[in-house]
C-alpha positions, -999 to 999 in steps of 0.1 A, spaced: -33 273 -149 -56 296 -132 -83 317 -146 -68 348 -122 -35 347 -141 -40 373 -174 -39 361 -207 -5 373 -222 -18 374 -258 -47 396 -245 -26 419 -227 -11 429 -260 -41 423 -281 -40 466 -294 -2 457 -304 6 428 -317 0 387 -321 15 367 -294 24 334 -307 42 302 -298 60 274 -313 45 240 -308 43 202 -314 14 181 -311 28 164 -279 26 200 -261 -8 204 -280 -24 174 -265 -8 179 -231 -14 216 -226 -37 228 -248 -59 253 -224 -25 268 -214 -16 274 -248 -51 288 -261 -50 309 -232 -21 327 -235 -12 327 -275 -29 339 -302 -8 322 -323 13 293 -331 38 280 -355 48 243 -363 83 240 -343 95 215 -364 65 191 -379 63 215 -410 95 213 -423 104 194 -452 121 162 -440 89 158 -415 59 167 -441 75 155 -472 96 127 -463 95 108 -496 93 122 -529 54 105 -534 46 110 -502 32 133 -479 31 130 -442 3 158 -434 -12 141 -397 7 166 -374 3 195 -394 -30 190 -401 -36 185 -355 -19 222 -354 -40 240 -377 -68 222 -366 -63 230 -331 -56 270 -342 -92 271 -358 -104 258 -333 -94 282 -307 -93 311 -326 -60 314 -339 -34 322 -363 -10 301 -378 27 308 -390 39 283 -417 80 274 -410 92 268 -432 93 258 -472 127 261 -484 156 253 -460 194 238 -460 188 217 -429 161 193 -422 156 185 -459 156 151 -468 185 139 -494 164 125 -523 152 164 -529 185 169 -544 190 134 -563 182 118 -595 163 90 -595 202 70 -601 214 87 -569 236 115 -586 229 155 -584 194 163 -593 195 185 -627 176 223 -620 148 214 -638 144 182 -613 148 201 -584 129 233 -595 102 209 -604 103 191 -569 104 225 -551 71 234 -569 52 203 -562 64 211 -525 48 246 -527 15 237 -543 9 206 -517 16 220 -488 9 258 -493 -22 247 -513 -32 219 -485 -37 249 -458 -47 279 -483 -70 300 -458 -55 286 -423 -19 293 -423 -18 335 -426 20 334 -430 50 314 -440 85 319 -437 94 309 -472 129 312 -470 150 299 -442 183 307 -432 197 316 -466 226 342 -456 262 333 -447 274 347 -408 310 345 -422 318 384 -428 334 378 -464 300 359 -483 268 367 -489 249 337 -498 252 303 -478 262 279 -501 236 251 -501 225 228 -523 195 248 -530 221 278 -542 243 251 -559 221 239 -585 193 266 -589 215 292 -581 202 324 -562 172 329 -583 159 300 -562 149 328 -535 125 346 -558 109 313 -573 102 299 -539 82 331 -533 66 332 -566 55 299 -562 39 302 -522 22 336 -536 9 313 -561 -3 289 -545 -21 309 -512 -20 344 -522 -35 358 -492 -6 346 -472 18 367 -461 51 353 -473 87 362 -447 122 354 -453 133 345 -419 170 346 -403 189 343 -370 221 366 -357 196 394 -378 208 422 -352 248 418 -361 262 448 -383 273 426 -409 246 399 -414 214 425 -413 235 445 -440 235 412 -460 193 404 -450 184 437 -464 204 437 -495 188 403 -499 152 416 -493 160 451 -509 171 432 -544 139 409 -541 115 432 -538 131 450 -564 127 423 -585 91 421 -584 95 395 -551 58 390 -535 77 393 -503 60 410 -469 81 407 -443 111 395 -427 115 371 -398 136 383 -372 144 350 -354 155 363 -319 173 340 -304 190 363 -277 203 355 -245 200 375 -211 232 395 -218 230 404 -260 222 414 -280 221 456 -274 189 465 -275 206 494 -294 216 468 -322 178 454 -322 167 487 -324 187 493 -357 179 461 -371 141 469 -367 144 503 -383 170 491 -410 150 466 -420 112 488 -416 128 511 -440 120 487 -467 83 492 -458 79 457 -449 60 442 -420 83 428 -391 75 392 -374 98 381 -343 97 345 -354 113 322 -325 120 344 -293 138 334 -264 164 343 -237 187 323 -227 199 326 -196 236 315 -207 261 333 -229 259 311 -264 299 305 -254 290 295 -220 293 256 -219 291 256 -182 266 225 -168 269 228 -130 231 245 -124 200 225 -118 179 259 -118 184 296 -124 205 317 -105 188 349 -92 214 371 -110 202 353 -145 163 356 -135 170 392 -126 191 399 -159 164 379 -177 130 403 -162 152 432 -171 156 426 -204 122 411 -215 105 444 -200 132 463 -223 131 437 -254 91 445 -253 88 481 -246 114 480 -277 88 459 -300 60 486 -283 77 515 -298 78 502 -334 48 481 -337 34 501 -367 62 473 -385 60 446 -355 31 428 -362 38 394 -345 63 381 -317 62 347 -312 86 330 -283 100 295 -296 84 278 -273 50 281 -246 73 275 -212 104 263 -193 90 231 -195 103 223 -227 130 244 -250 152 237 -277 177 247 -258 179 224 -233 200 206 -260 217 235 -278 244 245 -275 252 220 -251 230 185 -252 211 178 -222 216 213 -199 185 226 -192 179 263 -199 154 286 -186 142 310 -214 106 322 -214 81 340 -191 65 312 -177 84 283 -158 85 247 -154 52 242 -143 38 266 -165 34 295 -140 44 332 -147 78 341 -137 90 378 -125 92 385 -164 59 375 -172 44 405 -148 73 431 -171 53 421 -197 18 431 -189 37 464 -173 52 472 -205 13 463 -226 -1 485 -201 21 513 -203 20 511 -245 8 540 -268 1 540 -303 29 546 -323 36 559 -363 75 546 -360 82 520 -382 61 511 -419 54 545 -427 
C-alpha cells in the first residue's frame, strides 16, 4: 500500500472513529494496511462466546488477546462484540450438568462468570462492547426474539447483562447492537427496547446500528430517521459492521466474476451519500466501522449465497482504493461541525 494513498481514518479524524472488523489471519497478513487506514477494530468473530469460552472451565483468550494487542500497539481503539448472543453460543451455556435445561440461577450464574472474565480480562483496552446482540424479532407481530437466553431468564436478562459489563469495566461504553435497524417496524421495537432500559436504570450508551446495506437500500431517508429516532434518546450512535453489497439481499444470481460498472457506480454514489449522512449527525455518530478492511475478504462472499464473491467496501481486492474510497475523503473534506444529533 503506498505511503501517497491518504489514511481513511485520518481523513475523518475531526468526525468520527474509522474502524474495521478483523481476525488474526488479516492481522498477521496485512497489518500496515490496517493501522494505516483504521483507527479502530473489532473482533469479527474470535470474541464471541462459542470462540472465547468454548467450555464451561475454559477460556480460549489467544486470539483476542493478538487483537488488542495489536490495537495498543498501533494506537487504537477496540470494540468488544459481543457478550450476550443467540447464535454462536455454545450448547452447554444452557444445560445442566445431566444434559437438561439449565435452571436461571445456573445460567444467570454462567452469564456472570462470562462477563467478569472476559470484560475484566481487557478492562482499560476494549473502550466499548456490544453487550447485547441481536435481541429483537424482524417478524412485525413480536417484540422479543425468543432465545434461550429470553426463555429461561426472561427479558430481564437484557438489563443484567449490562449491569454486569458496567460492573466489571466501568469505563466502557456498553451498545446494544442490531441489524435491519432502519425498517419502520424493527427501530420502533430497538428504541422501545433501549427507551425501557434506560428507564430502568440500564448503564447503556449507545446503540449499534449494524448497517448491513446494499448498493440499492436502504433510503438514506429511512437511515436518516433511524439516526434521529434513536439520538433522541440522548445516546451515542456507533455504525457497527458496515458494508454494501453490491447485490439486492434477494438476488441469488452467481454469474459475475467481478463488478459490473452499473453496481460500482451505484456503490460510489451511495457511500458519498451514506457518509455525508453520518457527517451531518456526528454530534451522536461517534464510530463507523465497515465489517471488514477490503474486498479481499467479506462475509459475504458466503451469505446469502455460499461461495459468490461480493464486492462491498472502498478498497478492492488488492487492497487498493476504489472510486468510493476518493467520495469519501470528498465528503471528510467538505464536513462542518454539526449540533444535530445528542443534544
Amino acid at each position: 500500500m503506498s505511503k501517497e494513498i491518504p489514511s481513511l481514518h485520518y481523513a475523518f479524524r475531526d468526525n468520527f472513529k474509522i474502524g474495521a472488523a478483523v481476525h488474526t489471519g488479516l492481522i498477521r497478513t496485512e497489518g500496515d494496511f490496517i493501522a494505516r487506514h483504521y483507527n479502530s477494530i473489532t473482533a469479527e468473530n474470535q470474541m464471541k462466546f462459542e470462540e472465547i469460552h468454548p467450555e464451561e472451565e475454559r477460556y480460549s483468550f489467544e486470539a483476542g488477546d493478538e487483537i488488542v494487542d495489536f490495537a495498543v500497539r498501533n494506537g487504537m481503539s477496540v470494540r468488544g462484540h459481543t457478550l450476550v448472543w443467540h447464535n454462536q453460543t455454545s450448547d452447554w451455556v444452557f444445560q445442566d450438568p445431566a444434559g437438561g435445561t439449565a435452571s436461571r440461577e445456573l445460567l444467570l450464574s454462567r452469564l456472570k462468570s462470562h462477563i467478569d472474565t472476559v470484560v475484566g480480562r481487557y478492562k482499560g483496552q476494549i473502550s466499548a462492547w456490544d453487550v447485547v446482540n441481536e435481541a429483537i424479532e424482524d417478524k412485525t407481530d413480536l417484540t422479543m426474539r425468543d432465545t434461550k437466553w429470553l426463555q429461561i431468564l426472561g427479558e430481564d436478562y437484557l438489563l443484567e447483562a449490562f449491569r454486569l459489563a458496567h460492573a466489571a469495566d466501568p469505563q466502557a461504553l456498553l451498545f446494544y447492537n442490531d441489524y435491519n435497524e432502519t425498517d419502520p417496524v424493527k427501530r420502533e421495537k430497538i428504541y422501545e427496547l433501549v427507551k425501557g432500559l434506560l428507564e430502568k436504570g440500564a448503564p447503556i450508551h449507545g446503540i449499534g446500528m449494524q448497517g448491513h446495506w446494499n448498493i440499492h437500500g436502504p433510503s438514506i431517508e429511512d437511515i436518516r430517521m433511524a439516526i434521529e429516532r434513536y439520538a433522541s434518546l440522548n445516546v451515542q450512535l456507533h455504525i457497527t459492521e458496515l458494508d454494501l453489497s453490491v447485490f439486492r439481499h434477494e438476488d441469488r444470481r452467481t454469474d459475475l466474476i467481478e463488478p459490473t460498472a452499473e453496481m460500482m457506480e451505484l456503490q460510489e454514489q451511495r457511500y458519498e451519500e451514506i457518509f455525508r449522512l453520518f457527517l451531518e449527525y456526528q454530534a451522536s455518530i461517534t464510530s463507523v466501522t465497515f465489517w471488514g478492511t477490503s474486498d479481499h475478504y467479506t462475509w459475504l462472499d458466503n451469505f446469502p449465497v455460499r461461495g459468490r464473491k461480493n464486492w462491498p467496501f472502498v478498497f478492492d481486492q488488492q487492497r487498493q482504493p476504489k472510486e468510493s474510497f476518493s467520495r469519501l475523503l470528498n465528503a471528510a473534506k467538505g464536513s462542518v461541525p454539526t449540533s444535530k444529533g445528542i443534544s
